[in-house]
Structures are given as C-alpha cells and as structure tokens.
C-alpha positions as CSV (number, residue, x, y, z in Angstrom):
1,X,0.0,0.0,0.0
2,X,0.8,3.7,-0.6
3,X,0.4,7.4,0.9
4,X,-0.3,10.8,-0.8
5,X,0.4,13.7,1.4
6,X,-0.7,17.0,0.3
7,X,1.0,20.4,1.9
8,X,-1.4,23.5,1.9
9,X,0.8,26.2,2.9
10,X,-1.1,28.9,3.8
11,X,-1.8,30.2,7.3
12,X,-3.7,33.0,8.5
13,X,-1.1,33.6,10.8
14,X,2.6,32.6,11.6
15,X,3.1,30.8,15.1
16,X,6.1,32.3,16.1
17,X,7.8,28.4,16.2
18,X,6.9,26.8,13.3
19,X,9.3,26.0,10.9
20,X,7.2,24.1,7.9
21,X,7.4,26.1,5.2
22,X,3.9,28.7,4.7
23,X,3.0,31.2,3.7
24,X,0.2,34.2,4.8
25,X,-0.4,35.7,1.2
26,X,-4.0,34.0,0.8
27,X,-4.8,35.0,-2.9
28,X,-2.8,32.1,-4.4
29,X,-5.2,29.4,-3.2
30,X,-7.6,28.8,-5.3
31,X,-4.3,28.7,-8.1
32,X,-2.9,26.0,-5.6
33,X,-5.6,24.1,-5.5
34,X,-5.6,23.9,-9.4
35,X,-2.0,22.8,-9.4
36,X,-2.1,20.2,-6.8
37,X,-5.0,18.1,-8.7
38,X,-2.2,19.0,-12.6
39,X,0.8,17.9,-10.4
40,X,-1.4,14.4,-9.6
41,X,-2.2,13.7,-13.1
42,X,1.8,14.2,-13.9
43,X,2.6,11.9,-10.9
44,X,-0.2,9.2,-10.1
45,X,1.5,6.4,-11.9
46,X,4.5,7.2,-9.4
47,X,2.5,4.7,-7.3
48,X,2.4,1.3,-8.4
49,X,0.5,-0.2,-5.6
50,X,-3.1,1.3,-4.1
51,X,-3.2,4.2,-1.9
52,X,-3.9,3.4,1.6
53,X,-3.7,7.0,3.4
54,X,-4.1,10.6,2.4
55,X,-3.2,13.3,4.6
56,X,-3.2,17.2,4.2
57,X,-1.4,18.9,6.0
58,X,0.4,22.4,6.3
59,X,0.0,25.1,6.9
60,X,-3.2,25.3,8.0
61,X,-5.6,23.1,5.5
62,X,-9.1,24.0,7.2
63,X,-8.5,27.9,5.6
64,X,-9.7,26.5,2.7
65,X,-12.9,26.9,1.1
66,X,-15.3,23.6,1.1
67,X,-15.5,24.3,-2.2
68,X,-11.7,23.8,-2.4
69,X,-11.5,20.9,-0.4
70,X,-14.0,18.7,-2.1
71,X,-12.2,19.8,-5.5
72,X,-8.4,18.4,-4.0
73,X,-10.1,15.6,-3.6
74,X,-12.0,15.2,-6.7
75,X,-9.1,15.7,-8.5
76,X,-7.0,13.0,-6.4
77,X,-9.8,10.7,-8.5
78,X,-9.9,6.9,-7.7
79,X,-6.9,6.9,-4.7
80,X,-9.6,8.4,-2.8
81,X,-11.5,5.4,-3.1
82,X,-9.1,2.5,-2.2
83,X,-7.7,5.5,0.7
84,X,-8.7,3.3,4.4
85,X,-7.5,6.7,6.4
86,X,-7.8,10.1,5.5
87,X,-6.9,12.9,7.6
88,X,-7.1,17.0,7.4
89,X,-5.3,19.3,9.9
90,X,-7.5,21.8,11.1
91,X,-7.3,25.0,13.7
92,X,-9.9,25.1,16.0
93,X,-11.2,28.5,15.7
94,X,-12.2,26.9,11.5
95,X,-14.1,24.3,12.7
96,X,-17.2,25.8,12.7
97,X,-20.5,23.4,13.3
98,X,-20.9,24.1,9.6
99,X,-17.4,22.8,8.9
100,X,-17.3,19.9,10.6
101,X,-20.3,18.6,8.6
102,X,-18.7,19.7,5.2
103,X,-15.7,17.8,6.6
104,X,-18.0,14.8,7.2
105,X,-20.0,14.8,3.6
106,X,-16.4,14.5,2.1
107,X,-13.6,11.3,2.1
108,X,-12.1,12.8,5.7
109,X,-12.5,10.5,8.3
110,X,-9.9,12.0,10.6
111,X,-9.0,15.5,11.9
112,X,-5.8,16.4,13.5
113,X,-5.7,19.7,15.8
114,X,-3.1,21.7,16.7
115,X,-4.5,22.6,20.2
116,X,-0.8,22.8,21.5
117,X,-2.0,23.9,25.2
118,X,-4.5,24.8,27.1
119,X,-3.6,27.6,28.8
120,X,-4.5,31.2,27.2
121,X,-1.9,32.7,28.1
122,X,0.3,30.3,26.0
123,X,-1.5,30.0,23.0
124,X,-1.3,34.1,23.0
125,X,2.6,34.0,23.5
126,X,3.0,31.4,20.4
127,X,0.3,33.9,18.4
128,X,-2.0,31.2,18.2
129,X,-5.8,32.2,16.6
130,X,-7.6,30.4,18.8
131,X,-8.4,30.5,22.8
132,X,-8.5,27.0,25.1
133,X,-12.4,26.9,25.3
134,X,-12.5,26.5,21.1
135,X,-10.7,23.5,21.2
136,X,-13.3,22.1,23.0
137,X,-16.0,23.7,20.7
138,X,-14.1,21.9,18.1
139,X,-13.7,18.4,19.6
140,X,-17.7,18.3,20.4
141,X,-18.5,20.0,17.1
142,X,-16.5,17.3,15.0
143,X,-18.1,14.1,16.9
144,X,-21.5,15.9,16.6
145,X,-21.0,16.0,12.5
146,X,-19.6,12.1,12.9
147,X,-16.0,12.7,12.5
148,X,-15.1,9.7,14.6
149,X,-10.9,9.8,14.8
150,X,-9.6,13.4,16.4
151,X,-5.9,13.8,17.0
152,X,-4.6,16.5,19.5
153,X,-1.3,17.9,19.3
154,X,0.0,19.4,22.5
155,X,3.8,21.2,23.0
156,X,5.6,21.8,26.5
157,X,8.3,23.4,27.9
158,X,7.1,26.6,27.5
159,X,9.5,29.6,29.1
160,X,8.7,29.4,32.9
161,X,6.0,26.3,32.7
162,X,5.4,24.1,35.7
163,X,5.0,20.9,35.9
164,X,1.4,21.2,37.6
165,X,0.6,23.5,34.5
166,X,1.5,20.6,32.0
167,X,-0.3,18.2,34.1
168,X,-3.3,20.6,33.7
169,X,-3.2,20.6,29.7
170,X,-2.8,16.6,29.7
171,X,-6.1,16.4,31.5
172,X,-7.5,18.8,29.5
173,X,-6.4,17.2,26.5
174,X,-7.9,13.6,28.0
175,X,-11.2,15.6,29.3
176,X,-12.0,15.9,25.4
177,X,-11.9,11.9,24.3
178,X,-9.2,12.2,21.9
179,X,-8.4,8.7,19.8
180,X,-4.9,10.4,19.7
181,X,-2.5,12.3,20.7
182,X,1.1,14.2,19.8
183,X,3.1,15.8,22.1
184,X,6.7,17.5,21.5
185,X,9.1,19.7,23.3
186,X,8.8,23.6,22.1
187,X,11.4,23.8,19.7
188,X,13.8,26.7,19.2
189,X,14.0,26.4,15.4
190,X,16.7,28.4,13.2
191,X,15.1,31.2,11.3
192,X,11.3,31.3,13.5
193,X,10.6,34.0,15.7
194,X,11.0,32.3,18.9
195,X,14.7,31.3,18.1
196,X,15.1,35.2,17.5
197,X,13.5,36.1,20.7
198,X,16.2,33.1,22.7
199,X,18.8,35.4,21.2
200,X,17.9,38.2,22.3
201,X,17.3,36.8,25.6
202,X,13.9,37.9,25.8
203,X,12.7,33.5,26.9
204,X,14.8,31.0,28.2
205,X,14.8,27.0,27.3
206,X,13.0,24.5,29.8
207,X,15.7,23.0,32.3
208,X,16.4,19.9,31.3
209,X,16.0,18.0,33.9
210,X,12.2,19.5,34.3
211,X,11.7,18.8,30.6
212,X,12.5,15.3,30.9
213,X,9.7,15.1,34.1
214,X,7.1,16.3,31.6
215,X,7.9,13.8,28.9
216,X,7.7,10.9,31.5
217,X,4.8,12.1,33.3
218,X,3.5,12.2,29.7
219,X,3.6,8.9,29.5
220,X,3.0,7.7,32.8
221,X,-0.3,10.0,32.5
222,X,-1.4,8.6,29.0
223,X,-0.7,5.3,30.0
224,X,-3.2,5.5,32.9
225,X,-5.5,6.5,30.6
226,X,-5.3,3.4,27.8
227,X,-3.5,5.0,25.5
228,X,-0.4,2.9,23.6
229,X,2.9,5.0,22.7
230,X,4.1,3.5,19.7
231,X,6.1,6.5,18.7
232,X,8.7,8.7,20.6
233,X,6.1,12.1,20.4
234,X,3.2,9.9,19.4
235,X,0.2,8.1,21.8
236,X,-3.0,6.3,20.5
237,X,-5.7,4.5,21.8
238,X,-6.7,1.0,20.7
239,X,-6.8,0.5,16.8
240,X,-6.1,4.3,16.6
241,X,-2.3,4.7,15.3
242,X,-1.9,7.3,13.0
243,X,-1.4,5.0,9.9
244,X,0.0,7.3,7.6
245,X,2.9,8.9,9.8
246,X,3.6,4.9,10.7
247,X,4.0,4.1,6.9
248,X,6.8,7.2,6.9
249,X,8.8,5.3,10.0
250,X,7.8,1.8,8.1
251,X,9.8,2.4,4.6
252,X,6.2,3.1,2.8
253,X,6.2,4.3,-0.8
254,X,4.4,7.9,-0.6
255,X,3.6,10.7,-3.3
256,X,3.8,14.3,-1.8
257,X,1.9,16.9,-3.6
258,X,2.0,20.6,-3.2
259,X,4.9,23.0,-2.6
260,X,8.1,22.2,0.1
261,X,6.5,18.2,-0.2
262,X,8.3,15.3,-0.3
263,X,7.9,12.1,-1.5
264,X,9.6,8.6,-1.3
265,X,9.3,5.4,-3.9
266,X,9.7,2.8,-0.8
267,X,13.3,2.1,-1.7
268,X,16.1,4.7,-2.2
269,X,14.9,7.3,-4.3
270,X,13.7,11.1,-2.1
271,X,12.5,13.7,-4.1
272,X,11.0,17.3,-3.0
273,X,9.6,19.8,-4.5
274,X,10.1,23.5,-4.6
275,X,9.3,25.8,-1.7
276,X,8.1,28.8,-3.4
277,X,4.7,28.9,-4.3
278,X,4.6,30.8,-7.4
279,X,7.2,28.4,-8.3
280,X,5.4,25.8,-7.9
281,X,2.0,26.8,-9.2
282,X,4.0,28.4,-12.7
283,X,6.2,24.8,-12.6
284,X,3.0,22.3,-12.4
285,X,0.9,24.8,-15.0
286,X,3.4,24.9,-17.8
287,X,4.2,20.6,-17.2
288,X,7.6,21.2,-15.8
289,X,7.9,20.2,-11.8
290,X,10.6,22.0,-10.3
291,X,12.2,19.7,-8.2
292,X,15.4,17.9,-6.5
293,X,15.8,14.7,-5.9
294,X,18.4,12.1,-4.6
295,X,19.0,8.4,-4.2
296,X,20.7,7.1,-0.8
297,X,23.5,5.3,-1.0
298,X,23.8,2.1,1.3
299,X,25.1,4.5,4.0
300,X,22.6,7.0,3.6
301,X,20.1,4.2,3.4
302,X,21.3,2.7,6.6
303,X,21.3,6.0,8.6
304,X,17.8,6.8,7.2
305,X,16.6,3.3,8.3
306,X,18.2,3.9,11.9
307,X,16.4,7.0,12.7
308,X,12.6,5.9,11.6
309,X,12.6,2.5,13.3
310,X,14.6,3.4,15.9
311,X,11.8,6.0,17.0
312,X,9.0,3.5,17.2
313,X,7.9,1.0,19.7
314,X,8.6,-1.5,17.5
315,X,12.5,-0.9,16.9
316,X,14.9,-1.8,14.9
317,X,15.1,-5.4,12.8
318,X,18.6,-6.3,12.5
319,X,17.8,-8.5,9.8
320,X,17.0,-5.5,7.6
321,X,20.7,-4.4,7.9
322,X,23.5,-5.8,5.4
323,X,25.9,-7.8,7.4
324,X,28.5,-5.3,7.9
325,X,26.1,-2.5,9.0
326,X,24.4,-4.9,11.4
327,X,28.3,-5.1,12.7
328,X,28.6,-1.6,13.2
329,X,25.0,-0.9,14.6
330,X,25.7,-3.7,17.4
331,X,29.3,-2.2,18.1
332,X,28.3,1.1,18.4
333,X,25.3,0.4,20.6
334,X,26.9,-1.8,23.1
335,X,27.9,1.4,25.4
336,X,23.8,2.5,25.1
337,X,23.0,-1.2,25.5
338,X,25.1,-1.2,29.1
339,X,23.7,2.2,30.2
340,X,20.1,1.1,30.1
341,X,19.3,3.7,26.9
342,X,18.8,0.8,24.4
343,X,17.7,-3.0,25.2
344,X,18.1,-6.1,22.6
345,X,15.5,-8.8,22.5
346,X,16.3,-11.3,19.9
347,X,17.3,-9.6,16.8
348,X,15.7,-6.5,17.4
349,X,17.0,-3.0,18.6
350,X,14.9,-0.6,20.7
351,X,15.0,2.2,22.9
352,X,14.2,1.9,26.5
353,X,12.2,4.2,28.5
354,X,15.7,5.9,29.8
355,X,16.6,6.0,26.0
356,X,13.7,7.7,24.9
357,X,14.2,11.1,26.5
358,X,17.9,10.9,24.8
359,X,16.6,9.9,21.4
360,X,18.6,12.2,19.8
361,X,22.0,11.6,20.6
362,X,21.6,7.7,20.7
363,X,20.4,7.6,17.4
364,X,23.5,10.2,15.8
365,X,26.0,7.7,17.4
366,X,24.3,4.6,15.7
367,X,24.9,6.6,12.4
368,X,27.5,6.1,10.2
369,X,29.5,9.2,9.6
C-alpha cells in the first residue's frame, strides 16, 4: 500500500515556532488548489501499488474553502476510493458546526488539531488564533458531524511552565476523548521568531532535567488513561495509530503533492519539490515540476533506516541491515545497550524508557558518519 500527502501552505497567521514552510499571502489558493490536482495527473503512476492513506497537512488546510476541499479531492480521483484513512489538519477556531459537517460529507474520516495547550496565556505568547475553550468547541462539534478519529497535538516546555501547569493541559487534553494524541518539546527552530527572541534573551529554554519530568509524566499519564505509545512524540488509543505517519517510519512508498512536499518510492529514491509557491504553481501549469531529488547510497540508506525504526515501539530489525552495518550498529550500541538507553530482545534494537528522552543523541551515534 501507498500514501499521498498533500501540503497547503497557507496560514492566516505565523506561530512564532513553526518552521514548515507557509506562507500568509492568501490569494494564491484557489491557483494552488488547481496545481495540486495537474501535479497528480503528472505523478499518479509514481505509485504502483493502491493508496492506503491521504493526509493534508500544512500550513493550516481548514482555511480552505469547502469548495476547495471537495475539489483536491475530486481531482485525487480513484486513490480516494481505495484510501482506508484520510486525515485534514484543522485549527480550531475553522471548525465551525458548519465545517465539521462539510468535513463529514467529504472522504475525511480523521481531523488532526493543533491545540498545543490549554492555557490562554500560551496559546497568546506562540500567536495562536484560537483560545482554550474553542478546542473544546471543536472536539464536540467534529463528533456531533460524525467525524469519529480526532488527534490533539499538545507542545511543553514553554519559558517558565510548571510541571502542575502541563499536568493541567494533559487532562485537558484527556477531558475531550481524543483517539490520539502528539506531544513535543517547544522547539527553538533556526530562522522562527522564537529562536530570534532566545537570542535576544527575551525567553529561556525549559531546564532539562524539568523537561525530561514532563515527557515521562506524559507517558505515565497517557498510559493510565489506555493509551499505547508507539512513537517517541506519538500516543494512541486501541486501533487508533496514525497510519499514515507509521507508513513514513515503516519504509512506505508515498507521493507528496503541493509545494516544500516530499515524496519517497519505498526504496532509495527522495524527491521534493520547490518551496516557493509561485514556483510551484507556474512549474506544475506549464508541465515542468521543479524539483530535487536524490538516491541514498547504502550508508545514507542505513542512517535513514536507523532514525525511523529506531523511533517506534517496535525498533529496529537487524535482519534488515547488510551484514556489515548490522556489525557496526551492534558495536556502536553496546555502550547505550550497558547504560540502560537501548535494550536487545532477539534480533531486534529498541529504545528503553531511559533512551527515549535521549533519542537524539543515541540515534547520531548509531549513524555512520
């Protein structure tokens, strides 16, 4: 099986972390939407076997017309009909009542919210469009129109956050009934407004040590409440795994359509395309994709490899290593292996709850330089 993911780049408003590629110049969209459904007809037989997922993501997707949406997905034709998940990031201040039942009447059958936190406050600092109460509105107004699979995303570590205050947005966050949930550390990304501000001195990073608190009373928390965490940032209940961000950690052949979006044939060969949306648009309208591309070498395939199953629950196979990588893998992982930060059962590789938090650095000293 297969993914498409579409990127819809366009945002009301800039978050002062994000560091996806968007834009807030709104008048190119319907343009966009035109291109995305030319680029498919110049890519669908990229895929050779049927499309299982379809996500759209961004950006911020749910500032797009009805209209708009239910043309994407005409014009994605028959993968929409073999597609078993299909999910649409929204905001919550888009999702009206309205919304959610346009959202219903078309092939989306899951929603994933940025909701990020709970507190007011926070979701001003990070120039966030919505308030705490909406992401409530939202939840309710999406099971009322029979959306039946809601993801919540959820950040800590803000500048001066306690750990009582994080506890407080996890049971918020579980007081709404979501099927799953996302959670990372605020990032400090190179070229967003929030790394600028750490510059200046203006916030500070979380300490550490109280970061590392959160992320394991994260999981102690979601835990308690029946949920599985199958992914380093990512928790779902029974049956509710995100199927199309486990087919990017699982080697899955995916198309990405849109501008900045990448895609992967399932074997060696990464392509992206151009982040510049009059690029794009002028690209897919006169037939020629601009676009880069590259094919991994064995290294570059092993590395790759290393950091997607490494970050799932269910780890590395060693039997999908050549003999001499599996070599070097085992070698460089004994130290991590005796400091309780990986464990081996059988002929598979995984990270241990201690490990986890570390994730990072365990994984760039597995790679091969």
């Amino acid at each position: 099986m297969a993914g498409i993911y579409v990127h819809i780049p366009f945002c009301r408003s800039r978050c002062i972390y994000c560091g996806f590629f968007s834009t807030t110049l709104m008048g190119r969209c319907q343009r966009y939407v035109d291109a995305i459904g030319r680029e498919w007809q110049l890519r669908c037989g990229e895929l050779a076997e049927p499309v299982r997922t379809i996500y759209i993501g961004g950006g911020t997707p749910s500032v797009l017309s009805t209209r708009q949406l239910e043309q994407l997905f005409c014009s994605l034709g028959d993968a929409v009909s073999t597609a078993e998940e299909v999910t649409l990031e929204c905001n919550p201040d888009d999702v009206t009542l309205d919304f959610a039942h346009a959202l219903a009447s078309l092939p989306v059958n899951r929603v994933s919210m940025g909701a990020q936190t709970f507190s007011d406050e926070r979701l001003q600092f990070l120039r966030r469009r919505h308030t705490a109460r909406q992401v409530g509105e939202a939840v309710s107004r999406l099971r009322q129109a029979g959306i039946g699979n809601v993801s919540l995303d959820l950040i800590y570590g803000f500048p001066d956050e306690s750990l009582v205050e994080w506890h407080g947005d996890i049971d918020a966050a579980l007081s709404l009934g979501p099927d799953h949930l996302s959670a990372y550390a605020l990032s400090y990304e190179e070229g967003t407004p929030l790394s600028a501000m750490l510059r200046r001195g203006e916030v500070s990073e979380a300490d550490e040590e109280l970061s590392r608190r959160m992320y394991y009373d994260l999981i102690d928390r979601l835990d308690a409440a029946g949920f599985e965490h199958y992914e380093i940032s990512n928790f779902a209940r029974p049956q509710r795994r995100s199927l199309h961000n486990s087919a990017y950690w699982d080697h899955t052949p995916y198309v990405g359509l849109g501008a900045a979006a990448h895609s992967y044939d399932g074997r060696r060969r990464r392509q992206w395309n151009v982040s510049d949306v009059d690029a794009y648009i002028t690209g897919v309208e006169s037939g020629a994709m601009l676009s880069g591309h590259e094919t991994l070498d064995e290294q570059s395939f092993y590395n790759d490899l290393l950091m997607t199953a490494l970050r799932t629950s269910e780890g590395l196979s060693l039997s999908r290593l050549a003999p001499e990588q599996r070599d070097y893998c085992l070698a460089a992982a004994r130290p991590f292996l005796a400091d309780d930060l990986l464990v081996r059962c059988d002929d598979v590789l995984r990270l241990t709850r201690r490990g986890l938090f570390v994730s990072d650095m365990v994984i760039a000293e597995l790679m091969m330089a």
